[in-house]
BADREN-907705 format. One record per residue (C-alpha): x, y, z. Coordinates in nm, 3 decimals, always signed. Layout:
N
node east: X&north: Y&up: Z $
...
***
This chain:
476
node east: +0.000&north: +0.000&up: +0.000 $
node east: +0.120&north: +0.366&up: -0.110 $
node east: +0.123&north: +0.567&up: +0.206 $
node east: +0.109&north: +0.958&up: +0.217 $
node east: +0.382&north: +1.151&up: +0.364 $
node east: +0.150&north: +1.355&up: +0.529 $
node east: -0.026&north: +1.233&up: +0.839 $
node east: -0.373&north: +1.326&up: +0.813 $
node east: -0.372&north: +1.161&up: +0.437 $
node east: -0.178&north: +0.882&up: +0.584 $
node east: -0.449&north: +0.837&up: +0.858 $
node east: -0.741&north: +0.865&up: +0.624 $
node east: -0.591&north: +0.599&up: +0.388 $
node east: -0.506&north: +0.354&up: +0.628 $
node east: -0.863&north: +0.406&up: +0.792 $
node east: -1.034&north: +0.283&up: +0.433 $
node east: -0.771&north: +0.024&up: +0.405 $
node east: -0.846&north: -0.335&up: +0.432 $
node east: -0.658&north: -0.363&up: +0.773 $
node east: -0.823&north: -0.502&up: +1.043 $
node east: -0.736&north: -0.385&up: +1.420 $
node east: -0.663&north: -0.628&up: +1.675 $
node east: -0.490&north: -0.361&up: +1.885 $
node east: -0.593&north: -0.072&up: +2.107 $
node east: -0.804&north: +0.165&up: +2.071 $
node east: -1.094&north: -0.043&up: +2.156 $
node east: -1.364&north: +0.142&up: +1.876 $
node east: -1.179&north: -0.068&up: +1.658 $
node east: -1.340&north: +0.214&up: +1.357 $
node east: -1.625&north: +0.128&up: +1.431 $
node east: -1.823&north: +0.392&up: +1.324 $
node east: -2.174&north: +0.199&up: +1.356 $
node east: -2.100&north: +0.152&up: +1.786 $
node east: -1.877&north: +0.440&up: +1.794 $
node east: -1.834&north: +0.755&up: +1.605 $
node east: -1.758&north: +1.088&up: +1.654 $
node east: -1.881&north: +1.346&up: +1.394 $
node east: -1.746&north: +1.647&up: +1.264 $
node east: -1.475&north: +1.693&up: +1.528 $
node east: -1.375&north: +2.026&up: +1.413 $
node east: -1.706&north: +2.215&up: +1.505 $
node east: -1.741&north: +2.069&up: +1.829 $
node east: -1.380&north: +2.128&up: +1.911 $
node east: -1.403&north: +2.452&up: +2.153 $
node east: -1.238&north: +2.574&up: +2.475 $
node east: -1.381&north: +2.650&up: +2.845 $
node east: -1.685&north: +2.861&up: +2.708 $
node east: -2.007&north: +2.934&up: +2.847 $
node east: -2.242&north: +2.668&up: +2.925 $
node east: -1.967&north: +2.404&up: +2.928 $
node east: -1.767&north: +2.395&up: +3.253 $
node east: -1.379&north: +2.343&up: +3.321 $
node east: -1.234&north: +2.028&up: +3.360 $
node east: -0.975&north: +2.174&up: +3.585 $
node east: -1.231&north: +2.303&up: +3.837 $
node east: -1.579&north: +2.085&up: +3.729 $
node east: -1.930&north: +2.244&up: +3.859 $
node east: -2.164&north: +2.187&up: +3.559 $
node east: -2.180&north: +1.920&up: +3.253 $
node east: -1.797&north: +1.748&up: +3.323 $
node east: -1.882&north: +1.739&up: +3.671 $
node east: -2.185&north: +1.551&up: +3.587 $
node east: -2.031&north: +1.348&up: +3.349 $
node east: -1.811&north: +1.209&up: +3.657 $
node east: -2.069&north: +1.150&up: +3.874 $
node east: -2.232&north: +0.898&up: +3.599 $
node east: -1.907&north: +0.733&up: +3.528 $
node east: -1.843&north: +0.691&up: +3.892 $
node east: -2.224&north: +0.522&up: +3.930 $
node east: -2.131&north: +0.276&up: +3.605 $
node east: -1.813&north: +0.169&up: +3.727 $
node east: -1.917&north: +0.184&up: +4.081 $
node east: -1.667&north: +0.382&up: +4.226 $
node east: -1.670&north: +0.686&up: +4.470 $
node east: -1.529&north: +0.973&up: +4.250 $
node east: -1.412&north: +0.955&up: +3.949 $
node east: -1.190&north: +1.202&up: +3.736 $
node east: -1.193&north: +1.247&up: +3.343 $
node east: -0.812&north: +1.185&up: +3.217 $
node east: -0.723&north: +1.322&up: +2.894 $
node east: -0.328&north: +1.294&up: +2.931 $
node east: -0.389&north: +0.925&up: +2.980 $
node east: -0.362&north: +0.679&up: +3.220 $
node east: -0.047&north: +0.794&up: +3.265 $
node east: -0.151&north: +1.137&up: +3.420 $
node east: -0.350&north: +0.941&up: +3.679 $
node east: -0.058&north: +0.708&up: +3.758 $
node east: +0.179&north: +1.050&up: +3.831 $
node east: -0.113&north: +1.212&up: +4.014 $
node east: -0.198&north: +0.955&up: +4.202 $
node east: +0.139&north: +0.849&up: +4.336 $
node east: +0.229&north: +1.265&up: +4.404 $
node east: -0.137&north: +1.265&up: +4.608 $
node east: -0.046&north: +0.974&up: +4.826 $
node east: +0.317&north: +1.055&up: +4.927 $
node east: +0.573&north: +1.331&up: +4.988 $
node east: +0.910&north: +1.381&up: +4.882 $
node east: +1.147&north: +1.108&up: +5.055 $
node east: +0.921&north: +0.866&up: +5.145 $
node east: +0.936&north: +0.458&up: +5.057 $
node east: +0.699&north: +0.337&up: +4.804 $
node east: +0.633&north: -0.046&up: +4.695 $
node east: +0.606&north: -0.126&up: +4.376 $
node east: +0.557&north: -0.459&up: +4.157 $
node east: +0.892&north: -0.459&up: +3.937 $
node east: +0.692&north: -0.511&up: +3.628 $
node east: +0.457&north: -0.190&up: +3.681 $
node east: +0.454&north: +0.071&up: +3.321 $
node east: +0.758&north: +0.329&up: +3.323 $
node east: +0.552&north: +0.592&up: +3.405 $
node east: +0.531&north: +0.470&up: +3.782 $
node east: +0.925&north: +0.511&up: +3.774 $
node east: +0.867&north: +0.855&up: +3.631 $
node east: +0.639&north: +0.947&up: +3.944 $
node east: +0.914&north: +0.779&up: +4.200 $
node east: +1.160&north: +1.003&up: +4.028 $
node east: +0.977&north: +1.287&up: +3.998 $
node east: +0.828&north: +1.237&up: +4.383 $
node east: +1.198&north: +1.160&up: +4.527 $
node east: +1.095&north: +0.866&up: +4.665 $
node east: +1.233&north: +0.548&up: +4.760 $
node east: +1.110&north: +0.185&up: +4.559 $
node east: +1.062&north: -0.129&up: +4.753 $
node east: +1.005&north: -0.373&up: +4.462 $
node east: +0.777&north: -0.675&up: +4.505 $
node east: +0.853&north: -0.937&up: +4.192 $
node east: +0.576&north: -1.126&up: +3.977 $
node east: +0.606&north: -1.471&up: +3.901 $
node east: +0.799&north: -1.560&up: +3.627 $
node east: +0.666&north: -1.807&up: +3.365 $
node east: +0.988&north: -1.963&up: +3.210 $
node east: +0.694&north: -2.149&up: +2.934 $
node east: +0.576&north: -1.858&up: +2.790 $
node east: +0.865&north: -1.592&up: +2.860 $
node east: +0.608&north: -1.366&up: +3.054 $
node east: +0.565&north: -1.200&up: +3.414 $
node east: +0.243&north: -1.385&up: +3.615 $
node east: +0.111&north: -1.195&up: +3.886 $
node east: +0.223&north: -1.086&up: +4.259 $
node east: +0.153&north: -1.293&up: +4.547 $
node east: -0.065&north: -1.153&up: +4.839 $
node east: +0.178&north: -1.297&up: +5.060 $
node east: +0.477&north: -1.102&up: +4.911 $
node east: +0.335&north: -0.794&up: +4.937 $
node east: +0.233&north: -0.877&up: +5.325 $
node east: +0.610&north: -0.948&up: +5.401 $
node east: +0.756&north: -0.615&up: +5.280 $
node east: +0.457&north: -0.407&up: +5.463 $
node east: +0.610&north: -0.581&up: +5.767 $
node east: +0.962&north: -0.545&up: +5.712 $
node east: +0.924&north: -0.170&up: +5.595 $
node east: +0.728&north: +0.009&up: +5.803 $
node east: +0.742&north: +0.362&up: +5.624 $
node east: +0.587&north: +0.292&up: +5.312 $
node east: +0.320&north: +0.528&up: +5.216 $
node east: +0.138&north: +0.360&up: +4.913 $
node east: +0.142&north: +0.025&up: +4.707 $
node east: +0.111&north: +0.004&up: +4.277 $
node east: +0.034&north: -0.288&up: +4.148 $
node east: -0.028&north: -0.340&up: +3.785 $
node east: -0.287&north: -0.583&up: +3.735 $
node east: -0.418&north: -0.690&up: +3.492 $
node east: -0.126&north: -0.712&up: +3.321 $
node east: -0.053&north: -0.594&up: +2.930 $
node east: -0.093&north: -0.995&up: +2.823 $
node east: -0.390&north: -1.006&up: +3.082 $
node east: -0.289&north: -1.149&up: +3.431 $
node east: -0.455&north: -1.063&up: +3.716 $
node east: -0.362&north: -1.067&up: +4.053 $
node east: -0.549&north: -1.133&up: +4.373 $
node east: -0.646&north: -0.720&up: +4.409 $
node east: -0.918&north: -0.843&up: +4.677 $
node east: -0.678&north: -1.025&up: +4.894 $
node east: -0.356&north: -0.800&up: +4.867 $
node east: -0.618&north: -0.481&up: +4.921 $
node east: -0.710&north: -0.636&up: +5.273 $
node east: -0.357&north: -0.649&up: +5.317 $
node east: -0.272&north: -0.301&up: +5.269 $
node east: -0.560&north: -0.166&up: +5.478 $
node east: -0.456&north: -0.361&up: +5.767 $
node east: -0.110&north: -0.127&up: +5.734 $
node east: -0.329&north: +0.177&up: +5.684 $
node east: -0.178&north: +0.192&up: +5.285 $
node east: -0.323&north: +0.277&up: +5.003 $
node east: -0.365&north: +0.078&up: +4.719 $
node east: -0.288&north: +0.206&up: +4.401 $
node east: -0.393&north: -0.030&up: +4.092 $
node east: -0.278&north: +0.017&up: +3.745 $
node east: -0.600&north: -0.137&up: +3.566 $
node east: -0.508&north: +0.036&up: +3.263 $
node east: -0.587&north: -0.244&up: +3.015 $
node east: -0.883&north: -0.345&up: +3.290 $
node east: -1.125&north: -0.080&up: +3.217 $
node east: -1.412&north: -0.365&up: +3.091 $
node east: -1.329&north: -0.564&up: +3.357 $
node east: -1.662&north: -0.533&up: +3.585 $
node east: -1.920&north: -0.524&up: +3.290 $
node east: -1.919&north: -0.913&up: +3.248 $
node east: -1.871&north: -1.208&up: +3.494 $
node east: -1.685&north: -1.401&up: +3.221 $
node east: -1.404&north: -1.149&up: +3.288 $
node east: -1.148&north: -1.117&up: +3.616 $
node east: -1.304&north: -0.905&up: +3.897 $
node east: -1.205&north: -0.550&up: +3.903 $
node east: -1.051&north: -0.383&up: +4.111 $
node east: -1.317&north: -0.134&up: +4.229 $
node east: -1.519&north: -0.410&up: +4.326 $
node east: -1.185&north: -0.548&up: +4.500 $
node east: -1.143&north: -0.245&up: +4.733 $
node east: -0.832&north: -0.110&up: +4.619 $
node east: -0.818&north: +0.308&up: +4.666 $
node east: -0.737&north: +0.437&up: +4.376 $
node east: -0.763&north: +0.265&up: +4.004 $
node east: -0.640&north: +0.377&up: +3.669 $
node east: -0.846&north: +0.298&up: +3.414 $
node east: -0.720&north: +0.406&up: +2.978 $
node east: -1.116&north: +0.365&up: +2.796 $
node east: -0.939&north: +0.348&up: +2.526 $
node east: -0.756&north: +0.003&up: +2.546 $
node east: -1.021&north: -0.224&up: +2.602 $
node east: -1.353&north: +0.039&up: +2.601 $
node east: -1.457&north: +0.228&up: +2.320 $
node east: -1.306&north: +0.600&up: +2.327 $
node east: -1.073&north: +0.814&up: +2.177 $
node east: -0.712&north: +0.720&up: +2.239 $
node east: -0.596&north: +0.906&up: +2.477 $
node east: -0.850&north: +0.933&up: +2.754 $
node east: -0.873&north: +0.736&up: +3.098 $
node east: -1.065&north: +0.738&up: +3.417 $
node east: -0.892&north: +0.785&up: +3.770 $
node east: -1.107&north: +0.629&up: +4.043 $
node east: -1.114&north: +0.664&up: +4.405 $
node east: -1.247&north: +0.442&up: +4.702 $
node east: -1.222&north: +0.484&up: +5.091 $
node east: -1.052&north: +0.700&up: +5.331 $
node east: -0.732&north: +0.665&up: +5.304 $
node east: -0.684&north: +0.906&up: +4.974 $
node east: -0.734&north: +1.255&up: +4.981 $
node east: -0.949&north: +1.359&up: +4.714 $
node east: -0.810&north: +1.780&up: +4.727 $
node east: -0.476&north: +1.668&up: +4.720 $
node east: -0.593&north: +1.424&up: +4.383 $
node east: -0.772&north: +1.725&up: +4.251 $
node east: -0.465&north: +1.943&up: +4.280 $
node east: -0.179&north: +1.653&up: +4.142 $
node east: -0.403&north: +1.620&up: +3.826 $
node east: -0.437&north: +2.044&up: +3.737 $
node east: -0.013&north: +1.958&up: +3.765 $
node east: -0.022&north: +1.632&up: +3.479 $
node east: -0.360&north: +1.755&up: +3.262 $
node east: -0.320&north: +2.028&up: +3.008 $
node east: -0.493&north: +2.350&up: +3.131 $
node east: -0.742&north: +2.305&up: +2.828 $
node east: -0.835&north: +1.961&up: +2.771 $
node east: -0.971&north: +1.837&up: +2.436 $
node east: -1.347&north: +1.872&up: +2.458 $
node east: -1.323&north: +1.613&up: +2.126 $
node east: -1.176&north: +1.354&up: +2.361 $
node east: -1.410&north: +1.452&up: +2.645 $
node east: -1.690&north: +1.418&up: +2.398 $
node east: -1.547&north: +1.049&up: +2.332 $
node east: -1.576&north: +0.990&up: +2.710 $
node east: -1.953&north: +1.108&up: +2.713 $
node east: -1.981&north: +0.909&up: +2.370 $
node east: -1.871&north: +0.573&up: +2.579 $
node east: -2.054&north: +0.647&up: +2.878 $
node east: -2.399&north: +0.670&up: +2.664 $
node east: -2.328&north: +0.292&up: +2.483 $
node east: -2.240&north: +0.134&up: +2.772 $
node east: -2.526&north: +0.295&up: +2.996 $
node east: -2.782&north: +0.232&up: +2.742 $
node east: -2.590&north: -0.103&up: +2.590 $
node east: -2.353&north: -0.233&up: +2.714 $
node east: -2.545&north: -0.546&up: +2.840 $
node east: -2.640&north: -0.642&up: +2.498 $
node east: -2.280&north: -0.551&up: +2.352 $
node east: -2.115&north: -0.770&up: +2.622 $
node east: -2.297&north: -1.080&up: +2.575 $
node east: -2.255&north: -1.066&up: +2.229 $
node east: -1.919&north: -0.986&up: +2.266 $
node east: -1.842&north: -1.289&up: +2.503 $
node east: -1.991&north: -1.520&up: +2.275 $
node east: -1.854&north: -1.425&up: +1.997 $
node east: -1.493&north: -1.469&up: +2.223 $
node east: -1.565&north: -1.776&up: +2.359 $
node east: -1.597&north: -1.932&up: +2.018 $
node east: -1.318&north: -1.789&up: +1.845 $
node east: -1.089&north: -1.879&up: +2.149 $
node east: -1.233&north: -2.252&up: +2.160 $
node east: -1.179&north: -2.262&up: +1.799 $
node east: -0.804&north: -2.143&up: +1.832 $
node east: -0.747&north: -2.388&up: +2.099 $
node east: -0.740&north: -2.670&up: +1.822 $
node east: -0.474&north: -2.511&up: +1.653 $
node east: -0.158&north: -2.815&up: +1.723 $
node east: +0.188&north: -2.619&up: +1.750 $
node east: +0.015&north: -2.271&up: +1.791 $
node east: -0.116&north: -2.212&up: +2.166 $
node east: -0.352&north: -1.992&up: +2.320 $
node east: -0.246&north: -1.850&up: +2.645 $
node east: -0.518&north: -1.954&up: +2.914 $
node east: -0.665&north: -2.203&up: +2.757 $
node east: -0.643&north: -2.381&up: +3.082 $
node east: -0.281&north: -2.350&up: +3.126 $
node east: -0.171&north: -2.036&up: +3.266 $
node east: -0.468&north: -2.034&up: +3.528 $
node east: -0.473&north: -2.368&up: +3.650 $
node east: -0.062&north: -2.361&up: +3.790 $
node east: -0.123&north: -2.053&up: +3.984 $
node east: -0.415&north: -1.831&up: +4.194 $
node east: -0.378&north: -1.568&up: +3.923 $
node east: -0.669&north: -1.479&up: +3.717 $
node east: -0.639&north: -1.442&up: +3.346 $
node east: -0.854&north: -1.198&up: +3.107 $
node east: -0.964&north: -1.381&up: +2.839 $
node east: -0.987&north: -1.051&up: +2.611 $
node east: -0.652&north: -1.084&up: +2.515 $
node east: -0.531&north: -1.324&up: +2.256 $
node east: -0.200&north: -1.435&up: +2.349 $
node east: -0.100&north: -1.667&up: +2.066 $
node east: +0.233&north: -1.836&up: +2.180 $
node east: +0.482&north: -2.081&up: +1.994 $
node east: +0.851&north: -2.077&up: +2.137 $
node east: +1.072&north: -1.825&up: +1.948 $
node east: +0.835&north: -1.780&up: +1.650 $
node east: +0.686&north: -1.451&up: +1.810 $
node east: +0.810&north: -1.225&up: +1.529 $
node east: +0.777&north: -1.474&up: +1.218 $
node east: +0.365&north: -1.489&up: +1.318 $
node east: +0.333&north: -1.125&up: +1.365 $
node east: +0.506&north: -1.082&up: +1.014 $
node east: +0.234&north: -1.303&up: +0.836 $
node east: -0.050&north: -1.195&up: +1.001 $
node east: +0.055&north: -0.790&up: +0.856 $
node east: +0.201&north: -0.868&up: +0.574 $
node east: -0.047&north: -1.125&up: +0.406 $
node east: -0.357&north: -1.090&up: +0.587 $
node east: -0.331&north: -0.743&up: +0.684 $
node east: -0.398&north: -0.810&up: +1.029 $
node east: -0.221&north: -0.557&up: +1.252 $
node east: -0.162&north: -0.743&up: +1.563 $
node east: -0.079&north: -0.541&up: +1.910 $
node east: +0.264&north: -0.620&up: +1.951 $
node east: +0.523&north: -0.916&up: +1.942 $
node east: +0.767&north: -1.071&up: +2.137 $
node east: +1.009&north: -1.374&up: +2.075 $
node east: +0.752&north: -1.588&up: +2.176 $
node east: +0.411&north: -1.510&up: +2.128 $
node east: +0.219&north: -1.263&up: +1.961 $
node east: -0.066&north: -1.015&up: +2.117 $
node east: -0.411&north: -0.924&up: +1.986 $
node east: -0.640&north: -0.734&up: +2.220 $
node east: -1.007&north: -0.762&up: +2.148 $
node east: -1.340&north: -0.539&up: +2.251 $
node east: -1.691&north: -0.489&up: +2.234 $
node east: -1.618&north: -0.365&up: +1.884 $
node east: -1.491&north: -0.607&up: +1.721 $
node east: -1.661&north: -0.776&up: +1.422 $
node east: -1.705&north: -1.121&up: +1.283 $
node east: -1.525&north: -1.077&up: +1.000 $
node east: -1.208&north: -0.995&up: +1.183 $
node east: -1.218&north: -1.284&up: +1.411 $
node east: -1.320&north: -1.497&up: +1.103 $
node east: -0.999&north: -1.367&up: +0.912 $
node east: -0.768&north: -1.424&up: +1.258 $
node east: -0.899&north: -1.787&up: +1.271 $
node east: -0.807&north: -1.886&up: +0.895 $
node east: -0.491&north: -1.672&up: +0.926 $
node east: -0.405&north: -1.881&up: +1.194 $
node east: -0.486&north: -2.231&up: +1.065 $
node east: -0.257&north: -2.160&up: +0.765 $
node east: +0.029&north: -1.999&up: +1.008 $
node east: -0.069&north: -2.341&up: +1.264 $
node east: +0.088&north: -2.558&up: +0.993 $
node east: +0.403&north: -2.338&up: +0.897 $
node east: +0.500&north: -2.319&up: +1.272 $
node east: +0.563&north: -2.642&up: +1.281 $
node east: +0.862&north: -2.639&up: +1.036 $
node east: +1.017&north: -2.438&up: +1.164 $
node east: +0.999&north: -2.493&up: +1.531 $
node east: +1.368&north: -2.543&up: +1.681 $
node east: +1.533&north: -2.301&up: +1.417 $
node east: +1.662&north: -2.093&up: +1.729 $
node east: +1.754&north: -2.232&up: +2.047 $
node east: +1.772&north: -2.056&up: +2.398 $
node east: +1.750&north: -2.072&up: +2.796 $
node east: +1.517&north: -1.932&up: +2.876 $
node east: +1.645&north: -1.804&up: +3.257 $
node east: +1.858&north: -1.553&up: +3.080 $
node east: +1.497&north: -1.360&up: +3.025 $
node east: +1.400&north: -1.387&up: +3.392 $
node east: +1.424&north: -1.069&up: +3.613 $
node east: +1.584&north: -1.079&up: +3.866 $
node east: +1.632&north: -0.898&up: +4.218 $
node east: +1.882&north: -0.638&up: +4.135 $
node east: +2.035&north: -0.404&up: +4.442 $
node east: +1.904&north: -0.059&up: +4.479 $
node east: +2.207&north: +0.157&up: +4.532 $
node east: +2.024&north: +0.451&up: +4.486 $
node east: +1.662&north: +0.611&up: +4.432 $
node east: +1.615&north: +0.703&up: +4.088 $
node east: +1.611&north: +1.049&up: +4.143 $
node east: +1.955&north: +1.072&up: +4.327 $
node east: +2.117&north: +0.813&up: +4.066 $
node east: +1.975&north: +1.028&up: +3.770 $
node east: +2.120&north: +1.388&up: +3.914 $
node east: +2.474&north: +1.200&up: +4.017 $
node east: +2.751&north: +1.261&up: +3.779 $
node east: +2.789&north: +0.994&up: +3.498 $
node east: +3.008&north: +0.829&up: +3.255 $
node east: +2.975&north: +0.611&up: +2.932 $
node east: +3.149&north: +0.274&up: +2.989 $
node east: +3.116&north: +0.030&up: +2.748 $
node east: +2.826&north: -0.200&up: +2.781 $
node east: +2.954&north: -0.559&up: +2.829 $
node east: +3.196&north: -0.389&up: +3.081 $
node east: +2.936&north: -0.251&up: +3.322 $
node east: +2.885&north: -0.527&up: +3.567 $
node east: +2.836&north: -0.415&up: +3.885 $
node east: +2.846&north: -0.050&up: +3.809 $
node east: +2.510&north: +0.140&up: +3.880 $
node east: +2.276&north: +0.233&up: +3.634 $
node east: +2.212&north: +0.617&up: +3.556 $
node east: +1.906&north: +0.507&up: +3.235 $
node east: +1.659&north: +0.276&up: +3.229 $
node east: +1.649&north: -0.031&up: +2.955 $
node east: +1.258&north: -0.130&up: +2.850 $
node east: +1.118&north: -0.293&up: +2.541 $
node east: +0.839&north: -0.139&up: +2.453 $
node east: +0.548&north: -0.174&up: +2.396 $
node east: +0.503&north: -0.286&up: +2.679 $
node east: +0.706&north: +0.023&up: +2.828 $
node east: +0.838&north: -0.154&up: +3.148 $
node east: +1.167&north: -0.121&up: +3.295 $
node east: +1.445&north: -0.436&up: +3.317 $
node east: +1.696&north: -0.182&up: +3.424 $
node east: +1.587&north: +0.127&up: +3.639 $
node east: +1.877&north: +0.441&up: +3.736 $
node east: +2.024&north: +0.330&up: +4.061 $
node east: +2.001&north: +0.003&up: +4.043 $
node east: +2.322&north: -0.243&up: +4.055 $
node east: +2.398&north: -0.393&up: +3.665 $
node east: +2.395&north: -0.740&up: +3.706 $
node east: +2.485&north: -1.068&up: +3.467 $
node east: +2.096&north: -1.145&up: +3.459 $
node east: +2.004&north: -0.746&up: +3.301 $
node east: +2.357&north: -0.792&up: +3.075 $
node east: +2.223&north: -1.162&up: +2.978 $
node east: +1.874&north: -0.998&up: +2.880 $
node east: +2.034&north: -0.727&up: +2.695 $
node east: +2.219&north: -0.960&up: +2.486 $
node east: +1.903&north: -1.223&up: +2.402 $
node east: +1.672&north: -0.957&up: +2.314 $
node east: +1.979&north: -0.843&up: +2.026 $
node east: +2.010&north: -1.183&up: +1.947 $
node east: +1.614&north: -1.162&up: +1.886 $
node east: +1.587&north: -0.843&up: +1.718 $
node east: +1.388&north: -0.683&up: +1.944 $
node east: +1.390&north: -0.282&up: +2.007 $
node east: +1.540&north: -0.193&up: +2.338 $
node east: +1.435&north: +0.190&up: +2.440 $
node east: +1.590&north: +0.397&up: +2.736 $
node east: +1.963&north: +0.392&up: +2.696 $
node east: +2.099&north: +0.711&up: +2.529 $
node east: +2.324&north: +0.479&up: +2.303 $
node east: +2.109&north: +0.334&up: +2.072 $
node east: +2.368&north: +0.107&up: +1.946 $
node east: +2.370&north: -0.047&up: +2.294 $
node east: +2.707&north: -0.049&up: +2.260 $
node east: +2.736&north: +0.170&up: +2.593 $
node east: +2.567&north: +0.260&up: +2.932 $
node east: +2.585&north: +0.596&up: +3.144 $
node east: +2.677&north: +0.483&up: +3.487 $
node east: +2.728&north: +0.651&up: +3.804 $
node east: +3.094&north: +0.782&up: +3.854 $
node east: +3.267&north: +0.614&up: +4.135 $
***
């Protein structure tokens, strides 16, 4: 396909292209469940009649309230920076410069911004590690429980959960936990947001009790890209100081086009989301019991994942797995069925599904994948590895990232920096989280995964060499 240089042109031939979407944002185009008309005339500023975001009396305040009723939350804020703005608001509302913070080691970058914008100290609680599928599980109740007792000043937990492939944690469980410490619960349910709306999906974490939950509409609900909810539960939180972190990480004049996309998903699901749901979980329950025939191709959860550990899984996301053949399916689903997939890693491959979706495009996955099923099998064992040397491991914190990041640095080469301290982080993204974080001690295991995801091809963001050939370090 001939693509314009210039965006707009771009966008509006891709959008009549044959492509179909299994990636974010949920509307997936579709224009017949979601659609937003003639953006330029309803694209204004804080006029009369229709209130201020920054300081909501009239229609956005109302708006709020009746997202806070659906979800079933106590307040909830309109995001239009993102999840990410709530993630930096919330963690600057719930602690002060200095303090200790625990945080599951696989949480999105932008939690690492807020501990280094915030000053504060990480205490990191690891997921599981499944060595089968080359993923991060969830975090155990009982892991969290142990650090609250052997650190007695942190000030607020963030958990991601569910996670970007769709593993949940127990929320219910590790939210008792943190209110018997007095602590605040902070849960990333960024790609959770339809989690709640049917029982065929993992609980959310509203309904778990945690105290404040991040929610991007557009991942998994249909909205504009771009806009998220912040929620907040209990006592423990205080709303003025939320209020106030959020006028610091939202633009003084918010988009009243992706506002309008809020109000837009508000009105289906209020009025049908029922209907769309059911549909929509039928529909997914047959396409991911047809998949699960497939012989050298596996679908993640398909009775695997779930039944080794107490993790729940969210059956919205296809997680298509076969060992080191990540990037060779992702390939053939583009390239000859034009099916643009969310992302890839060496080992699987990641479509995220919605409400939106059509039968067509799950009827074009499953005879893309049939073919692909047989092609796998060939060739299977082309590329051989361990796969410890892509496990995480406990690394030691020499320094927050704040004080490692303002310390004077030097470039060393990179295969020479063991044991030297990071001053950069190291992420793949998507999914944007951290195997390296400034201030943390360079170990074998973080040189070991620098090397196999080279060997794999895969894009490693965050280090200011992009050659990877050197690291900025911490002068001794």
């Amino acid at each position: 396909m001939i693509m314009d240089k210039y965006l707009y042109r771009r966008l509006k031939e891709y959008g009549s292209s044959d492509y179909y979407p299994f990636h974010m944002p949920a509307h997936k185009r579709n224009t017949e469940l979601f659609n937003i008309e003639n953006a330029v005339k309803i694209d204004i500023t804080e006029i009369d009649g229709f209130d201020d975001l920054n300081h909501a009396e009239g229609i956005l305040k109302e708006l709020q309230d009746e997202m806070a009723s659906l979800f079933r939350s106590s307040n909830a804020y309109i995001l239009v920076n993102g999840s990410t703005a709530g993630i930096l608001a919330a963690i600057g509302a719930c602690t002060n410069h200095g303090d200790s913070i625990l945080i599951a080691r696989n949480c999105h970058k932008a939690v690492y911004h807020a501990v280094y914008l915030n000053r504060l100290n990480p205490i990191y609680v690891y997921p599981q590690f499944n060595s089968e599928f080359m993923l991060s599980e969830g975090i155990y109740p009982q892991n969290v429980e142990e650090l609250l007792i052997t650190f007695k000043n942190i000030k607020a937990i963030v958990i991601t959960s569910p996670t970007y492939e769709g593993v949940s944690s127990d929320i219910r469980e590790i939210s008792k936990i943190a209110h018997r410490f007095q602590v605040p619960l902070i849960v990333d349910e960024a790609h959770g947001a339809h989690m709640g709306f049917h029982q065929y999906f993992p609980e959310n974490a509203i309904d778990c009790g945690a105290d404040i939950i991040i929610h991007s509409l557009h991942k998994t609900l249909p909205s504009l890209t771009q806009t998220a909810l912040l929620h907040v539960n209990g006592s423990l939180v205080d709303r003025h100081r939320i209020s106030r972190y959020l006028t610091y990480y939202q633009s003084s004049s918010p988009s009243y086009v992706l506002m309008a996309g809020v109000s837009q998903c508000m009105e289906l699901l209020k009025n049908r989301g029922d209907e769309l749901f059911s549909l929509y979980v039928e529909k997914l329950k047959d396409l991911r019991s047809e998949l699960s025939q497939l012989k050298w191709l596996q679908l993640l959860a398909h009775g695997r994942l779930d039944s080794k550990h107490s993790f729940d899984y969210d059956k919205s996301k296809l997680v298509i797995c076969s060992k080191t053949q990540g990037s060779f399916i992702y390939k053939k689903l583009l390239h000859e069925y034009h099916l643009q997939m969310e992302m890839a890693t060496s080992d699987y491959v990641l479509g995220m599904t919605s409400i939106c979706d059509r039968e067509a495009g799950f009827c074009r996955l499953k005879e893309a994948l049939r073919t692909i099923d047989v092609l796998v099998k060939e060739k299977l064992g082309a590329y051989d590895r361990d796969s410890d040397d892509f496990k995480l491991e406990p690394a030691h914190v020499a320094f927050n990232p704040y004080e490692a990041m303002h310390r004077k640095t030097q470039s060393i080469p990179m295969m020479s920096s063991e044991g030297r301290i990071s001053a950069e982080y190291a992420y793949l993204y998507p999914p944007g989280v951290p195997f390296l974080v400034p201030g943390e001690e360079i170990n074998h295991q973080v040189l070991k995964l620098i090397a196999g995801y080279m060997n794999l091809g895969l894009e490693i963001r965050g280090l200011s060499d992009s050659t990877l050939k050197t690291i900025k370090v911490t002068s001794l």
